[in-house]
C-alpha atoms as one frame of an Amber mdcrd trajectory, in Angstrom:
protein
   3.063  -3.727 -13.391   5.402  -2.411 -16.369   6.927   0.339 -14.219   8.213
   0.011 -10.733   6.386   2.048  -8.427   8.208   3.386  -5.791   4.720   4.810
  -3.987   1.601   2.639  -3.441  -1.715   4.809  -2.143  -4.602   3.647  -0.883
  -7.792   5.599  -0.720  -9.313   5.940   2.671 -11.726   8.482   1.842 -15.294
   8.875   4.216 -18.081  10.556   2.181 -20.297  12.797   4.644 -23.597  11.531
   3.123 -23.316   7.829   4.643 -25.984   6.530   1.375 -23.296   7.547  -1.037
 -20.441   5.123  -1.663 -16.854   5.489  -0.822 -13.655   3.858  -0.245 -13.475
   3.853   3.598 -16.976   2.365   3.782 -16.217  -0.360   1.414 -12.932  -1.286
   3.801 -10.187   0.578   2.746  -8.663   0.784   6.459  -8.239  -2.370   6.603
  -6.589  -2.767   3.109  -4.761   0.120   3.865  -3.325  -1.700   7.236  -2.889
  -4.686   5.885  -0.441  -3.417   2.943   1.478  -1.468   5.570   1.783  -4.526
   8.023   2.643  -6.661   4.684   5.416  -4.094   3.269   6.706  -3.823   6.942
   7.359  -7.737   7.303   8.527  -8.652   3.876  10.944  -5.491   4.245   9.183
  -4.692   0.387  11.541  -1.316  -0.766   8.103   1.014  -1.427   6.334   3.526
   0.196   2.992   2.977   1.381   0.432   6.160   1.735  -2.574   6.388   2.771
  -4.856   9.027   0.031  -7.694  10.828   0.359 -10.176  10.200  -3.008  -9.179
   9.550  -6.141 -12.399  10.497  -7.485 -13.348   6.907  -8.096 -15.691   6.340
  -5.077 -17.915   4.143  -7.173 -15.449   2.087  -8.233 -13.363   1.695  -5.033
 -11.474   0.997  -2.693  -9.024   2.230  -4.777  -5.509   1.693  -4.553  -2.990
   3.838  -6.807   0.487   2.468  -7.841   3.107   5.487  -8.551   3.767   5.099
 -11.231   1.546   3.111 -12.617  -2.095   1.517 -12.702  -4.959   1.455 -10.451
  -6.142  -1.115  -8.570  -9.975  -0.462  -8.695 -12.456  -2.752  -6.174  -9.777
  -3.844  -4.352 -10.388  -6.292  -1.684  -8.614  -7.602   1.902  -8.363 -10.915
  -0.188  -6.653  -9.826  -3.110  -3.781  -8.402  -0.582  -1.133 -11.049  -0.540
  -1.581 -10.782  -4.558  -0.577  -6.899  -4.462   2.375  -7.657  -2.090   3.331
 -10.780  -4.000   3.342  -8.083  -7.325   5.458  -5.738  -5.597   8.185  -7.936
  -4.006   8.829  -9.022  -7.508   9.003  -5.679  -9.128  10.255  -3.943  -6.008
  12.576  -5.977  -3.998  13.138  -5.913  -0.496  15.277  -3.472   1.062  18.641
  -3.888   2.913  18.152  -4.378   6.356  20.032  -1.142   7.077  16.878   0.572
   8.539  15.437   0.491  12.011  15.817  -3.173  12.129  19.484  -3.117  12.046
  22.095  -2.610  14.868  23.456   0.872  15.676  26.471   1.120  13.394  28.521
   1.851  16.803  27.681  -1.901  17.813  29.245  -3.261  14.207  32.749  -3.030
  15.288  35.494  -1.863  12.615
């Protein structure tokens, strides 16, 4: 990761025929839950999106970093690598989201 991506998409993508290959069929849901779930608890400052097709169905699941590379054949196993990447070139956010108190409750 040279750039830091501010977006990370992940391909969840159904093909009609079920004989041809595509993201969702290889797993992407789950890949694509897990990196929001993962994001979520280590408060990682990107965007997660779930995509539909990259045009890559025989390569996939794919996962897209904006900007940046693809993540081609990605797996539920190579997860905590992806979040690991993008805490490090990310960061975390501020807890100044949902998961901090109203400002009224801060006092002055």
């Amino acid at each position: 990761m040279d750039q830091r991506p501010n977006k990370i998409l992940i391909c969840v993508n159904r093909r009609f025929k079920h004989d041809e290959p595509s993201c969702a069929a290889r797993g992407s849901f789950a890949i694509a839950e897990a990196l929001e779930n993962g994001v979520k608890d280590r408060n990682i400052d990107i965007e997660v999106e779930r995509f539909v097709c990259f045009g890559q169905c025989h390569k996939g699941p794919t996962v897209k970093l904006v900007p940046g590379d693809f993540i081609l054949g990605a797996a539920p196993d190579m997860v905590d690598g992806i979040l690991d990447k993008l805490e490090a070139t990310c960061g975390t956010k501020e807890d100044s989201g949902e998961n901090a108190p109203p400002a009224h409750l801060l006092g002055s």
